[in-house]
N, C-alpha and C positions, 0 to 999 in steps of 0.2 A: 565589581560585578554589577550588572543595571538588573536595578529590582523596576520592574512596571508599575504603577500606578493601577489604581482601582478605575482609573478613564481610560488610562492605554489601554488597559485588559477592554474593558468595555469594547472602544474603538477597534480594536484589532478583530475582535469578535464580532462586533457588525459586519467589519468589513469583509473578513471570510466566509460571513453566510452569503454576500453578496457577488464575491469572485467564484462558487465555486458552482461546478455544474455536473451535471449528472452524464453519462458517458453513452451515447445513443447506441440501440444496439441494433445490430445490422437487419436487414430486414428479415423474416420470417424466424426469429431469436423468441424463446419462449422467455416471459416474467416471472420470475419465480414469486409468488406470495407471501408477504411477512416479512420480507428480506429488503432494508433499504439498497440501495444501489451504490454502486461504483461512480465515487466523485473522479471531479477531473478537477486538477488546478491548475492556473496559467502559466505560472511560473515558481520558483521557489521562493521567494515571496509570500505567494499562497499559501504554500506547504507552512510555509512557520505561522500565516494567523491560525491554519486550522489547527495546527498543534500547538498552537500558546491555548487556543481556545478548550482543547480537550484535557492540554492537564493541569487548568485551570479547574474544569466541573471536576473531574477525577482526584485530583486531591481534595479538592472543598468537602468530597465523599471519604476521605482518610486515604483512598487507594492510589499505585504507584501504578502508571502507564509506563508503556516501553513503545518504541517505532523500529520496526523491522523494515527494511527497503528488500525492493524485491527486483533485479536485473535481467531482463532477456539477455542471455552469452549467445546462445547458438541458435539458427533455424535452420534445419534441412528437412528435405523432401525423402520418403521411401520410394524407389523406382526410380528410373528414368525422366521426369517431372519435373520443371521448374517451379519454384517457388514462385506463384505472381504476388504482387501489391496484393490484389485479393484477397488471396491466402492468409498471409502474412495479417494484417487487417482483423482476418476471422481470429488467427491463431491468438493472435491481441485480445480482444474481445473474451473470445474461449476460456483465455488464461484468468481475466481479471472475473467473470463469473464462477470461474472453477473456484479460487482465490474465496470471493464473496459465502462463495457454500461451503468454506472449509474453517472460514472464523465464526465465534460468538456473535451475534446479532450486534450487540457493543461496539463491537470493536470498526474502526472506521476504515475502510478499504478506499484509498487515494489514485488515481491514476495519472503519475507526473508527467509522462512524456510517451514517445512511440515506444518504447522499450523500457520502462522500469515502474514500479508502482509503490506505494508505500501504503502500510498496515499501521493503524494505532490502535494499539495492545490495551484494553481499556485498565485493566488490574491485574497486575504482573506479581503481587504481592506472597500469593502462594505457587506461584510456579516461574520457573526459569523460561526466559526468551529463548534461550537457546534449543530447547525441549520443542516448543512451536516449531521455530526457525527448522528441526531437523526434519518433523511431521511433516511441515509443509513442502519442504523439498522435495520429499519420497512423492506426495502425491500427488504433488502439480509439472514437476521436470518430467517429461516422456511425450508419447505420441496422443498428436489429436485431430482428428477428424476434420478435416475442414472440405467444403463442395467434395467431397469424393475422394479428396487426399489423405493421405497420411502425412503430418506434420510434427515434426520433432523440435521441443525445446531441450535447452541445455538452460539453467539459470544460476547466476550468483545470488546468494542471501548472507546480510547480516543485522543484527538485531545492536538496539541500546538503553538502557533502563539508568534511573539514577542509582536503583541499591543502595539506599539512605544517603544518597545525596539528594539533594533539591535542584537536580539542573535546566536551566532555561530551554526555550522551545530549538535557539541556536545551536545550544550547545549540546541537546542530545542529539539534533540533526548532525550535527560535525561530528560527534564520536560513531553516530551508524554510518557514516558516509566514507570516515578514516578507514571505520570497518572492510563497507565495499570494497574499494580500493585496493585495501590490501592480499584480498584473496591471492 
């Protein structure tokens, strides 16, 4: 198994404060207060500095991090209405702030792609991923508001924790990804 070095950790952590950006929000979009924002990363790549980097600080503090992935499955419209770019966009947007106000201030809310987002679970120690994982389903899958629409998600979730294992940034990425997947 590749243990990292105290430079690689370093390196890798430079480097993901440097790839990662903040996720712009569409115009007339209120700021919530206190609340950091919804990163973006470029690629998975990204996704593994920012998570070597998180459960790096988060053990160094005794506590066990977890990464829940978060998939758009379905968008439709209510009514007659096509879905535009726009919409779709907003619903995006919507989702990953809804997302931001429904975890711990801690916890890092990722946005990988047009459609999926990843959550890092700061201390998982006393409670189960899967308990989030089920919360956050009930209250982000349903209809939202978008310019005038009614817009429906449907989404996949799955969560990954070491649970007294010590597993690397890859290797919980691969077990929540087996996770997805397998839905």
């Amino acid at each position: 198994m590749f243990q990292p070095t105290d430079n690689a950790i370093a390196s890798a952590a430079s480097a993901a404060r440097l790839s990662l950006v903040a996720t712009p929000a569409p115009a007339g979009a209120r700021k919530r207060p206190g609340r950091p924002e919804v990163l973006s990363v470029a690629d998975e790549a990204g996704l593994l500095k920012l998570l070597q980097r998180e459960l790096v600080a988060s053990r160094r503090c005794g506590a066990e991090p977890a990464l829940l992935l978060i998939a758009i499955q379905g968008l439709s419209s209510h009514g007659q209405q096509l879905v535009t770019p726009a919409h779709l966009n907003g619903a995006r947007h919507a989702l990953g702030e809804r997302l931001r106000g429904r975890v711990r201030s801690h916890d890092v809310v990722v946005r990988l792609d047009a459609s999926q987002y990843a959550v890092i679970l700061g201390n998982m120690a006393q409670a189960r991923p899967e308990l989030v994982q089920q919360r956050l389903q009930q209250q982000l899958a349903g209809t939202y508001e978008i310019e005038g629409q009614c817009v429906s998600l449907s989404l996949r979730m799955a969560s990954a924790c070491g649970e007294r294992q010590r597993l690397s940034a890859a290797e919980l990425l691969a077990l929540a990804q087996g996770r997805l997947q397998g839905q």
